[in-house]
PDB file with one MODEL, atoms N, CA, C and O in Angstrom:
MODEL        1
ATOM      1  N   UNK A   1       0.852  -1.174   0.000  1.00  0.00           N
ATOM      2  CA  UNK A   1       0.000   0.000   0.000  1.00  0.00           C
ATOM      3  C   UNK A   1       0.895   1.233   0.000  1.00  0.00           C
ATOM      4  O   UNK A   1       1.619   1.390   0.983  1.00  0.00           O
ATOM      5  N   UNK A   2       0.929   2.103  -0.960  1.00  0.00           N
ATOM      6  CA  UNK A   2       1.189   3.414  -0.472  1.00  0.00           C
ATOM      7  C   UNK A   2       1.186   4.344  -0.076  1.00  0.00           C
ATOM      8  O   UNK A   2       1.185   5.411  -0.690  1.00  0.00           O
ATOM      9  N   UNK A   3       1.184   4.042   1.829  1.00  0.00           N
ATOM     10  CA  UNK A   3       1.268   4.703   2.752  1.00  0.00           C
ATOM     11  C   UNK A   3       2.118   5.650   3.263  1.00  0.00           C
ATOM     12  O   UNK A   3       3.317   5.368   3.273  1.00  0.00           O
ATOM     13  N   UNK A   4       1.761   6.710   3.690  1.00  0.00           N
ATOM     14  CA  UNK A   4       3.064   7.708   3.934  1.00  0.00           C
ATOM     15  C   UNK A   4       2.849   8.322   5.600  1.00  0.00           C
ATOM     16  O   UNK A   4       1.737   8.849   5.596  1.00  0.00           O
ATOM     17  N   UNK A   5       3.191   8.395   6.369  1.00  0.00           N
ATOM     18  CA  UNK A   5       3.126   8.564   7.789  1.00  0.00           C
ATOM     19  C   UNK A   5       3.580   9.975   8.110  1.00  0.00           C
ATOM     20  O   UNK A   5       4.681  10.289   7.658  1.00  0.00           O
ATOM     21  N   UNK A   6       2.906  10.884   8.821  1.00  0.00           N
ATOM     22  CA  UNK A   6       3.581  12.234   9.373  1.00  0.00           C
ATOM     23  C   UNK A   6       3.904  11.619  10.971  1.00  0.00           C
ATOM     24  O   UNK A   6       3.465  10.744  11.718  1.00  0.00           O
ATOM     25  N   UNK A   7       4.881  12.593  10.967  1.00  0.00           N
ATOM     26  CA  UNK A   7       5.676  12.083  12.236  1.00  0.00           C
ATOM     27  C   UNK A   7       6.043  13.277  12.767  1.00  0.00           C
ATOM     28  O   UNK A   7       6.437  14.173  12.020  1.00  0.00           O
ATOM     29  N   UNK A   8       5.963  13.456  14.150  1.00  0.00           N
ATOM     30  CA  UNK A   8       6.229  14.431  14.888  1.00  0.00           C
ATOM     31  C   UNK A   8       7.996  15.158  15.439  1.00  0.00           C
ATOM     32  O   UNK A   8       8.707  15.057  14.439  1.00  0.00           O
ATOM     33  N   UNK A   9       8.509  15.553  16.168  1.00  0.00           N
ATOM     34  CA  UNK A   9       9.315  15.959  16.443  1.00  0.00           C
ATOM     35  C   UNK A   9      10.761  14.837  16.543  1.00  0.00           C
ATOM     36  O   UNK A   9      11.934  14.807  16.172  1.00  0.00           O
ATOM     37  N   UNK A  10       9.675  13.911  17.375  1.00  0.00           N
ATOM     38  CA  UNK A  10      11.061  13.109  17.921  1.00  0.00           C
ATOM     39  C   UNK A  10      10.689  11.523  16.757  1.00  0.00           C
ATOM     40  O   UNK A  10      11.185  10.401  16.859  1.00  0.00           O
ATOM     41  N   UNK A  11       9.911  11.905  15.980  1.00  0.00           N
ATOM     42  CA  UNK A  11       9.933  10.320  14.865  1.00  0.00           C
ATOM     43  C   UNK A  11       8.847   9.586  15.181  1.00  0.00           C
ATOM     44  O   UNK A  11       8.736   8.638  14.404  1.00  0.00           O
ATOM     45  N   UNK A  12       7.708   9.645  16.281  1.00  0.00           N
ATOM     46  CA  UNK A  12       6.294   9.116  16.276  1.00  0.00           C
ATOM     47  C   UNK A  12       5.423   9.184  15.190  1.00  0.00           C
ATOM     48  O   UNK A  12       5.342  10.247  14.574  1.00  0.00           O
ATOM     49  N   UNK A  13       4.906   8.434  14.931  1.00  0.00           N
ATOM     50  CA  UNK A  13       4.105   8.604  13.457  1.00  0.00           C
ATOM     51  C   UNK A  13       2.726   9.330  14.175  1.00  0.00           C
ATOM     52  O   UNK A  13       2.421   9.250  15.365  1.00  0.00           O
ATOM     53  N   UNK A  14       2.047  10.001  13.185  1.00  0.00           N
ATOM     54  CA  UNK A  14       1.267  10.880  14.271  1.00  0.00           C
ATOM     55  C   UNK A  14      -0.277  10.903  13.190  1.00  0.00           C
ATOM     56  O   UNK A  14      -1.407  11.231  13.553  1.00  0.00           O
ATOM     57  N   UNK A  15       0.130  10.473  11.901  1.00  0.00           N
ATOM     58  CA  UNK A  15      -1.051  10.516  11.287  1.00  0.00           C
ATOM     59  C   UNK A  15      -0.803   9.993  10.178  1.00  0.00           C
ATOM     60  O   UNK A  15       0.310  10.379   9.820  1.00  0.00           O
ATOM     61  N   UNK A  16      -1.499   8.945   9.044  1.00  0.00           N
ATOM     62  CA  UNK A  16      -1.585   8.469   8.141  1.00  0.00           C
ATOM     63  C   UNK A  16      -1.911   9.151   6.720  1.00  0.00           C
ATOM     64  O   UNK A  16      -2.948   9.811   6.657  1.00  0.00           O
ATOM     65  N   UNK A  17      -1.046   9.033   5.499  1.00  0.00           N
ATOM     66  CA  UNK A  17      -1.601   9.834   4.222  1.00  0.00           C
ATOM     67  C   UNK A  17      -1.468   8.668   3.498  1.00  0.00           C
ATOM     68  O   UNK A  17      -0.443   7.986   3.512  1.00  0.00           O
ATOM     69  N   UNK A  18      -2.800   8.322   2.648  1.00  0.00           N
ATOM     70  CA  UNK A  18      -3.190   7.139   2.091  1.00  0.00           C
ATOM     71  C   UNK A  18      -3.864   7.782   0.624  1.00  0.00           C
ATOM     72  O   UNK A  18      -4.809   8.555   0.781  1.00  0.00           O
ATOM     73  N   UNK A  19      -3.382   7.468  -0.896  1.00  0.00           N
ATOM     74  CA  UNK A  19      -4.517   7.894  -1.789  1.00  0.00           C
ATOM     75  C   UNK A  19      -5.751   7.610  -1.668  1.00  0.00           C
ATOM     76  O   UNK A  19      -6.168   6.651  -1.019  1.00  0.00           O
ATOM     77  N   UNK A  20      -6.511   8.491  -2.338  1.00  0.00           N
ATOM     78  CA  UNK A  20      -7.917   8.819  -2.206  1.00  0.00           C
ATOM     79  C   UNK A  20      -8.805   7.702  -2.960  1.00  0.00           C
ATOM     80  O   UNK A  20      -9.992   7.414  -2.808  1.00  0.00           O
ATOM     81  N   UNK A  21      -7.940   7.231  -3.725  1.00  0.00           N
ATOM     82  CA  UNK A  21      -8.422   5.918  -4.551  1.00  0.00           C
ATOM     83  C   UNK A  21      -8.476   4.921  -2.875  1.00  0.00           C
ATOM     84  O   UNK A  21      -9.583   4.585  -2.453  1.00  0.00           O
ATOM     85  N   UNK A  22      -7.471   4.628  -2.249  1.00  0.00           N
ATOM     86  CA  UNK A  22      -7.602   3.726  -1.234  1.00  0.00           C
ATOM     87  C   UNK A  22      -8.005   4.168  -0.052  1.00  0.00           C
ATOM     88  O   UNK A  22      -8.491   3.353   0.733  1.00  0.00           O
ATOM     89  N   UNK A  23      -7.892   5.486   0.298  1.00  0.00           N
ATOM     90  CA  UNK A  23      -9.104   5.786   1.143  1.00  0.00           C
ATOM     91  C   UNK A  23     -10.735   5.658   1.039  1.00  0.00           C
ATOM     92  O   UNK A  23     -11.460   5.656   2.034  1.00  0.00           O
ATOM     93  N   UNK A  24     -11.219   5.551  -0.342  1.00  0.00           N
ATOM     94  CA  UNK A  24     -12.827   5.296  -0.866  1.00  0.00           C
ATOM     95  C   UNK A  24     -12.611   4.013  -0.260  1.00  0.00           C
ATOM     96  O   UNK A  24     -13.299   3.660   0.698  1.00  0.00           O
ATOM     97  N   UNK A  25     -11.527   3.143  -0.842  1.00  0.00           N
ATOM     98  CA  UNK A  25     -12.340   1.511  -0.822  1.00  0.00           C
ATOM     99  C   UNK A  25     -12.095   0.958   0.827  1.00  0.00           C
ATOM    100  O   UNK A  25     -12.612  -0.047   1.315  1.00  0.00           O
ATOM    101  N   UNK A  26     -11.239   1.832   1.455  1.00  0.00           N
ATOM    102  CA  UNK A  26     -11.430   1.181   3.079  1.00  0.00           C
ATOM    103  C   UNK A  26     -12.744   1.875   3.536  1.00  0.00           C
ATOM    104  O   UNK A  26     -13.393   1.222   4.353  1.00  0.00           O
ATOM    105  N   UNK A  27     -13.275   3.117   3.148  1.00  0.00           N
ATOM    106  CA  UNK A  27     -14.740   3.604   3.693  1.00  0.00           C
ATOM    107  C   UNK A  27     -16.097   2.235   2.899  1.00  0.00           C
ATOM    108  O   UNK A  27     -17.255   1.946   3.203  1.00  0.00           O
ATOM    109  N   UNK A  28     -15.279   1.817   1.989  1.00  0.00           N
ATOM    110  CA  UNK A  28     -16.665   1.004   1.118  1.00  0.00           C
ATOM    111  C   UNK A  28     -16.487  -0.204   2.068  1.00  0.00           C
ATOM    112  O   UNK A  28     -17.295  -1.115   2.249  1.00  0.00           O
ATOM    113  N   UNK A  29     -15.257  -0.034   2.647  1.00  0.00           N
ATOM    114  CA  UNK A  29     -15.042  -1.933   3.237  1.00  0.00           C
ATOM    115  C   UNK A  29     -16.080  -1.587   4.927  1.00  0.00           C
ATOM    116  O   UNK A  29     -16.856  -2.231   5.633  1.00  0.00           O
ATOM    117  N   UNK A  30     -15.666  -0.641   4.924  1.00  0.00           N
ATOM    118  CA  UNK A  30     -16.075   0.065   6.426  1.00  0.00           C
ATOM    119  C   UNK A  30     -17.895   0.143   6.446  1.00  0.00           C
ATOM    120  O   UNK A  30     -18.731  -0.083   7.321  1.00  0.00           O
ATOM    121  N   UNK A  31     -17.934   0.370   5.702  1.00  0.00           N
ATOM    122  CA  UNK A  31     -19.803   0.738   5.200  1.00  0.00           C
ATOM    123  C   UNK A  31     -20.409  -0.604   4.843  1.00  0.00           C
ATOM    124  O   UNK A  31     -21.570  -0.758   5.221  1.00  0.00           O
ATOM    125  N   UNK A  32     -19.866  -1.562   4.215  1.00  0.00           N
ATOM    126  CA  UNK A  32     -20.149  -3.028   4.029  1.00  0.00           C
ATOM    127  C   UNK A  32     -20.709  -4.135   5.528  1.00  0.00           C
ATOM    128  O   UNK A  32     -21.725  -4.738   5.874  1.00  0.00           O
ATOM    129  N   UNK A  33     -19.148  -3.861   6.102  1.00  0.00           N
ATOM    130  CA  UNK A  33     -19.345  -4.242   7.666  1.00  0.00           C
ATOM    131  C   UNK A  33     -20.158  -3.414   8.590  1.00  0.00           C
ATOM    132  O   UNK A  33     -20.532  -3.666   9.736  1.00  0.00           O
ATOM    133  N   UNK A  34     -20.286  -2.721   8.094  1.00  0.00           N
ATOM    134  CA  UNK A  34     -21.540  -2.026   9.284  1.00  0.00           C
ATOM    135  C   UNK A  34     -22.856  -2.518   8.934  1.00  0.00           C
ATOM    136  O   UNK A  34     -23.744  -2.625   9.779  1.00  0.00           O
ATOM    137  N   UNK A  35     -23.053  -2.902   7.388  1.00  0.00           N
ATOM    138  CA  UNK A  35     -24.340  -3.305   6.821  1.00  0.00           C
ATOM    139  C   UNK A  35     -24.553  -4.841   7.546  1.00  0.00           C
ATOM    140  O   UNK A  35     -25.532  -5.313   8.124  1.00  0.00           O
ATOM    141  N   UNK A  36     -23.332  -5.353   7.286  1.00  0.00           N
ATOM    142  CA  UNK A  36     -23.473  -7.009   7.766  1.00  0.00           C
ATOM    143  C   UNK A  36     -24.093  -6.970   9.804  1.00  0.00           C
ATOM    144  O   UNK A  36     -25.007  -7.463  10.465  1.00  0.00           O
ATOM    145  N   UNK A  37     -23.001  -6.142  10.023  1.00  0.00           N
ATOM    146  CA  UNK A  37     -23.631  -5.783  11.988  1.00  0.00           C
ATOM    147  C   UNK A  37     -25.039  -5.684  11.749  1.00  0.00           C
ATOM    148  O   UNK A  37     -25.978  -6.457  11.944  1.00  0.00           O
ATOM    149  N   UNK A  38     -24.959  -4.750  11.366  1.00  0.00           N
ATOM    150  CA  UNK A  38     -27.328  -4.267  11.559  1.00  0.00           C
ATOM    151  C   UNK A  38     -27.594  -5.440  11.165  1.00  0.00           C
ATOM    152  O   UNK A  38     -28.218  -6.118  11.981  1.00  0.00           O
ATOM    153  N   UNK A  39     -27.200  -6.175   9.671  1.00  0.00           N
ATOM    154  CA  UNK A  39     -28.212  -7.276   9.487  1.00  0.00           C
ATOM    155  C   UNK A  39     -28.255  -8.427  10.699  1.00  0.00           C
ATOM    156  O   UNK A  39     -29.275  -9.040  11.013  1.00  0.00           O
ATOM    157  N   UNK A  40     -26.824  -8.612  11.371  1.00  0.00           N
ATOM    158  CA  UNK A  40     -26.800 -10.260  12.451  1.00  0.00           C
ATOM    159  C   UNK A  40     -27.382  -9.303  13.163  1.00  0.00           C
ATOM    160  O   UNK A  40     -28.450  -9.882  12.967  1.00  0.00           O
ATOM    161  N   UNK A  41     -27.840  -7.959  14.104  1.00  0.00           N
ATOM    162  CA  UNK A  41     -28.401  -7.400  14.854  1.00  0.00           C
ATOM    163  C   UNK A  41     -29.616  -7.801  14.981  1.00  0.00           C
ATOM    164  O   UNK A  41     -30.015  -8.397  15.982  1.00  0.00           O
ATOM    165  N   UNK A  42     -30.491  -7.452  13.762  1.00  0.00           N
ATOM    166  CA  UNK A  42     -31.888  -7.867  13.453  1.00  0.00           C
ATOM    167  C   UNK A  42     -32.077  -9.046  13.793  1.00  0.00           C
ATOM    168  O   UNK A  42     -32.869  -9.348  14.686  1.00  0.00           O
ATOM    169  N   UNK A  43     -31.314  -9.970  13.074  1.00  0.00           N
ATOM    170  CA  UNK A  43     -31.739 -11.013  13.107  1.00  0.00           C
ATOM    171  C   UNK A  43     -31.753 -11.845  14.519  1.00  0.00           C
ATOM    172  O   UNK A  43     -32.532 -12.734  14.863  1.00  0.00           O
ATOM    173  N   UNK A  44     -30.277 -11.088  15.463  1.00  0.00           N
ATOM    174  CA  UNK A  44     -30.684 -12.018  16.738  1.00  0.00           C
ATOM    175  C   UNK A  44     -32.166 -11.246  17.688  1.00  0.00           C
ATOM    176  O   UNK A  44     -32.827 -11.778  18.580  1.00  0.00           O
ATOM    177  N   UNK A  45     -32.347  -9.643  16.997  1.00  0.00           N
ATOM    178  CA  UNK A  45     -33.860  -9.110  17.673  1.00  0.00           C
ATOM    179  C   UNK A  45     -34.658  -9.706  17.062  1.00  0.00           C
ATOM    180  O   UNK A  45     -35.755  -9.157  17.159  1.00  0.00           O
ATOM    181  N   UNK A  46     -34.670 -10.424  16.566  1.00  0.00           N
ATOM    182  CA  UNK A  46     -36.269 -10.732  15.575  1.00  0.00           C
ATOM    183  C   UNK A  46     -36.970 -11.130  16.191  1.00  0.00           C
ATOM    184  O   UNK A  46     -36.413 -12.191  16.471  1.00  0.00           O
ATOM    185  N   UNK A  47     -38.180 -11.143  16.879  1.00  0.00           N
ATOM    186  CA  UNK A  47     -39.174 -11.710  17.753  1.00  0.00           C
ATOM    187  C   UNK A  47     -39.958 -12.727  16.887  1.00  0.00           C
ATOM    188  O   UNK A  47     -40.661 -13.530  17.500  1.00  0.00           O
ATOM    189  N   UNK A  48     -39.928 -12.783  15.674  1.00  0.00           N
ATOM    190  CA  UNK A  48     -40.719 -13.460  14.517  1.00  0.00           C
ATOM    191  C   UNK A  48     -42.140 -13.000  14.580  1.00  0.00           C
ATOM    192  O   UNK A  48     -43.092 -13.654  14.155  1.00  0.00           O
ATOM    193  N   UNK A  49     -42.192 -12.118  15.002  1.00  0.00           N
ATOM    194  CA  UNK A  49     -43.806 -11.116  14.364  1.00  0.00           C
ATOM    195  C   UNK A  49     -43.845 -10.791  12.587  1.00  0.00           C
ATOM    196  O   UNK A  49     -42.820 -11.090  11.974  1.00  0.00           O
ATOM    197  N   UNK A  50     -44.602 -10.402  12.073  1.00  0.00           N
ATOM    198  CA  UNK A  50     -44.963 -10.532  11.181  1.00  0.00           C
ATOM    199  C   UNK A  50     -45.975  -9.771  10.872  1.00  0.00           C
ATOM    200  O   UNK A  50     -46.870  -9.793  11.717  1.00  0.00           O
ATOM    201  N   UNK A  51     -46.167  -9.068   9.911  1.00  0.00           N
ATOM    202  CA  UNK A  51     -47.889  -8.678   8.956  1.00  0.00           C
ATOM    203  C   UNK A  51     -47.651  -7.896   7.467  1.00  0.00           C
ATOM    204  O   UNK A  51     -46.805  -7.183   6.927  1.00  0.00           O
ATOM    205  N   UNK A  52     -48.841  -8.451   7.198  1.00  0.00           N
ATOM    206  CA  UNK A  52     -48.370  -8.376   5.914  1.00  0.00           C
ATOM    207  C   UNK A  52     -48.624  -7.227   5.367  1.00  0.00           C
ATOM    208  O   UNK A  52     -49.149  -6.288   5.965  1.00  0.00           O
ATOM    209  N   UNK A  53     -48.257  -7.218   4.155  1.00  0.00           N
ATOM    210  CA  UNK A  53     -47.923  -5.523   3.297  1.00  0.00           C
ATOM    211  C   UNK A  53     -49.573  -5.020   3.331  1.00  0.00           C
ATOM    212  O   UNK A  53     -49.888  -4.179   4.173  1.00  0.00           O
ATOM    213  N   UNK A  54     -50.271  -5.384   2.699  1.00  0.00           N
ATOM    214  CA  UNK A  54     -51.433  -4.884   2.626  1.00  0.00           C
ATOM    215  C   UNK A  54     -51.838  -5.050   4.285  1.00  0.00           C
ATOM    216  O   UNK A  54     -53.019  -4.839   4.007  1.00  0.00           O
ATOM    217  N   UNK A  55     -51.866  -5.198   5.412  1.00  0.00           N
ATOM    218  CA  UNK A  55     -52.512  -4.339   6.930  1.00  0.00           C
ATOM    219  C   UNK A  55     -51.334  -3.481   6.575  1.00  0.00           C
ATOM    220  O   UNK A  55     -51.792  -2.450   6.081  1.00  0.00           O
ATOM    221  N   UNK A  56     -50.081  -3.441   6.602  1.00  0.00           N
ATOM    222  CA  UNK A  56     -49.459  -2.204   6.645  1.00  0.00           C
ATOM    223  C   UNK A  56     -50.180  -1.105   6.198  1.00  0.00           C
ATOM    224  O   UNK A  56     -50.591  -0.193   6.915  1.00  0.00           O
ATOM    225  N   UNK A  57     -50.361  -1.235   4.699  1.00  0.00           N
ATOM    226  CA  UNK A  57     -51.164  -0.191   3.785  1.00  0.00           C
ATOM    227  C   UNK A  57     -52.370   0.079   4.722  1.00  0.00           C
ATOM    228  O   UNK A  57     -52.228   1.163   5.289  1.00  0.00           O
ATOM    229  N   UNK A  58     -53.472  -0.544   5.052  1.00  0.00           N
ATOM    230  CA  UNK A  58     -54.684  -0.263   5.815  1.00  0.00           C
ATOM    231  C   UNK A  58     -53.817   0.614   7.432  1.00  0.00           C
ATOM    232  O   UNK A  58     -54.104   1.681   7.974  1.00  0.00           O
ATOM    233  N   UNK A  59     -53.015  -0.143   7.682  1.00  0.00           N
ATOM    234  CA  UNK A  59     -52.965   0.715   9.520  1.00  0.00           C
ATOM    235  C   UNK A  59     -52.518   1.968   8.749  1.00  0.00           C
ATOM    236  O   UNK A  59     -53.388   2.822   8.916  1.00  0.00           O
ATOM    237  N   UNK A  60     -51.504   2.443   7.959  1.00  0.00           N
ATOM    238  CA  UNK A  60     -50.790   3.813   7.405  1.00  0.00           C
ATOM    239  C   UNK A  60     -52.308   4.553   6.971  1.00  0.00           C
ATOM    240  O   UNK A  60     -52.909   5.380   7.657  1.00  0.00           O
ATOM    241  N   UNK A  61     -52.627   4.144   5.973  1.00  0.00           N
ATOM    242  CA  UNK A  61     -54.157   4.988   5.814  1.00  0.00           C
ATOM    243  C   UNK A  61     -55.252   5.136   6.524  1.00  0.00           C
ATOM    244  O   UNK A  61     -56.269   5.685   6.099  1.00  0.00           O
ATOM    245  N   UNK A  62     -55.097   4.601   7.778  1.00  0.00           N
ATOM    246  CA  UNK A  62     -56.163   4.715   8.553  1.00  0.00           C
ATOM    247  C   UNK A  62     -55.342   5.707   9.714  1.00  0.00           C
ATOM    248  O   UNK A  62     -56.157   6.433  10.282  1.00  0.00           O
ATOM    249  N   UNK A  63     -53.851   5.920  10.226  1.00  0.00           N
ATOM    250  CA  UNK A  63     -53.234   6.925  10.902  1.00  0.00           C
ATOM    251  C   UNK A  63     -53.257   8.516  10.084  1.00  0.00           C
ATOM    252  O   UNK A  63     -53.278   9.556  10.742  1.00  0.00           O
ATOM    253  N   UNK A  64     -53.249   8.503   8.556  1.00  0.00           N
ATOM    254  CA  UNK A  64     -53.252   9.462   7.606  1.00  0.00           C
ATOM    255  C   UNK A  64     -54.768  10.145   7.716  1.00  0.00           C
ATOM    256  O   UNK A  64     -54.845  11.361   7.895  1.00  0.00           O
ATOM    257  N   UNK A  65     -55.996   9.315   7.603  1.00  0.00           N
ATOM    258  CA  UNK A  65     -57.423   9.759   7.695  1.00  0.00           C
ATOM    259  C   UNK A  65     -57.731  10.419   9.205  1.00  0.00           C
ATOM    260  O   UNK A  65     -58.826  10.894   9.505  1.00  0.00           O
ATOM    261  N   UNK A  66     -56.452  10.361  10.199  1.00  0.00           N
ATOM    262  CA  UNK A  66     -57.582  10.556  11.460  1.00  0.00           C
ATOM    263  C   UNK A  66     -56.169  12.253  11.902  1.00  0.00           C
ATOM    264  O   UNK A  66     -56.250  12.863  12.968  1.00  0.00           O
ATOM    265  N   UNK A  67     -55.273  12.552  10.981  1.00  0.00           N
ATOM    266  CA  UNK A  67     -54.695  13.682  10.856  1.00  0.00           C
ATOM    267  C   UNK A  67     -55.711  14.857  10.327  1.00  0.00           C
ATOM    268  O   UNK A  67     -55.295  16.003  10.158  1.00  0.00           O
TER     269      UNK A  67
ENDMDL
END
């Protein structure tokens, strides 16, 4: 990788300079794994409730009619 390190007074590396080409794809790798967390999240909340699309549609239009 071509990484380049700023370094402070006495030679501590103090901050990372990475191209922008490889800075996108560690945010895409970063945004991927966060998608996969929420999904095993859900899935260990899932209570297995359920209803289907059409009561959805009826409860939403029946909260919309009483605005």
């Amino acid at each position: 990788m071509e990484t380049q390190f700023l370094t402070d007074e006495k030679g501590n590396r103090t901050a990372v300079l990475l191209p922008i080409k490889k800075y996108n794809q560690l945010i895409e790798k970063l945004e991927d794994l966060e998608d996969v967390r929420l999904y095993d999240q859900a899935k260990r909340e899932d209570d297995g409730f359920r209803i289907s699309f059409e009561d959805y549609i009826k409860t939403r239009e029946g909260k919309r009619s009483n605005v």
